[in-house]
C-alpha positions, -999 to 999 in steps of 0.1 A, spaced: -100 265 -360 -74 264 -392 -77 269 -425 -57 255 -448 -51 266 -485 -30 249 -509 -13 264 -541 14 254 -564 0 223 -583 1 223 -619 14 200 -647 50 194 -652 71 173 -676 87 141 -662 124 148 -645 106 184 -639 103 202 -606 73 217 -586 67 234 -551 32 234 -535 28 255 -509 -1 252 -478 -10 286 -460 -28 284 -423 -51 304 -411 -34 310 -378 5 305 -368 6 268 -356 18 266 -318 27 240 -294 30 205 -303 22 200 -341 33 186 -369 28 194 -405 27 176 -434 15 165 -470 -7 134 -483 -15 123 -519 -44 103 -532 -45 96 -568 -77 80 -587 -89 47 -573 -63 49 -546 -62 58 -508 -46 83 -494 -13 83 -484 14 100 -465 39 118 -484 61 137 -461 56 152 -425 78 177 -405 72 179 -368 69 218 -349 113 204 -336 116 203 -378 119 164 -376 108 151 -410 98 120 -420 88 111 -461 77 78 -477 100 56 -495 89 65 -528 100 98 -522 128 97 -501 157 122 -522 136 138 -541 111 156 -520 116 179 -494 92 193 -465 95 226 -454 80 256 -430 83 290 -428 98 309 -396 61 321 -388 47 283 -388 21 299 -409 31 285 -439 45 245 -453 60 240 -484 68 205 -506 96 208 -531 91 182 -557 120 172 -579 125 147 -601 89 142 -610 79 109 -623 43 100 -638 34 81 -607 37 113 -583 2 122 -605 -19 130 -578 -41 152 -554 -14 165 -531 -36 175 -494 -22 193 -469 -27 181 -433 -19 199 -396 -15 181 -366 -24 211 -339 -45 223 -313 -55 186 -301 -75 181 -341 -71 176 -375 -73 198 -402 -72 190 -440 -69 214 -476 -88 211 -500 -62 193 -521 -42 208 -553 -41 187 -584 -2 178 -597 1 160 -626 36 147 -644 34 141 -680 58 119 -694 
């Protein structure tokens, strides 16, 4: 079993920068990957950036330059460095791990960009 706790949301101005941060449980071994989803009102869920236990990432279009997915060297820990913040990155941010043949979600940490 992992728990997941997310930190680091907030409000920011527009052109602003934020990093939200996602704490396991446990360290995350063997084949996993890592990664962060948004859902904003009346929307679904969608990716927003994932990084594999090799470090390959992968992040949506609309994010692609300014966002950047990150671990720390314990695999405890996954971070999203936000820059360049624009209204529409308004959302839930989740945190999701791939591990131990399930999947586990946070609880979700609010980020909102005022512009």
């Amino acid at each position: 079993q992992v728990q997941l706790v997310e930190s680091g949301g907030g409000v920011v101005q527009a052109g602003g920068s934020l990093r939200v941060s996602c704490a396991a449980s446990r360290t995350i071994v063997g084949p996993n990957t890592m990664g962060w989803y948004r859902q904003a009102p009346g929307k679904q869920r969608d990716l927003v950036a994932t990084i594999t236990g090799g470090g390959t990432t992968n992040y949506a279009e609309s994010v692609k330059g300014r966002f950047t997915i990150s671990t720390d060297n314990a695999k405890r820990t996954v971070y999203l460095q936000m820059s360049s913040l624009k209204a529409e990155d308004t959302a839930v941010y989740f945190c999701r791990v791939d591990a131990f043949n399930r999947v586990y979600w946070g609880q979700g940490t609010q980020v909102t960009v005022s512009s």
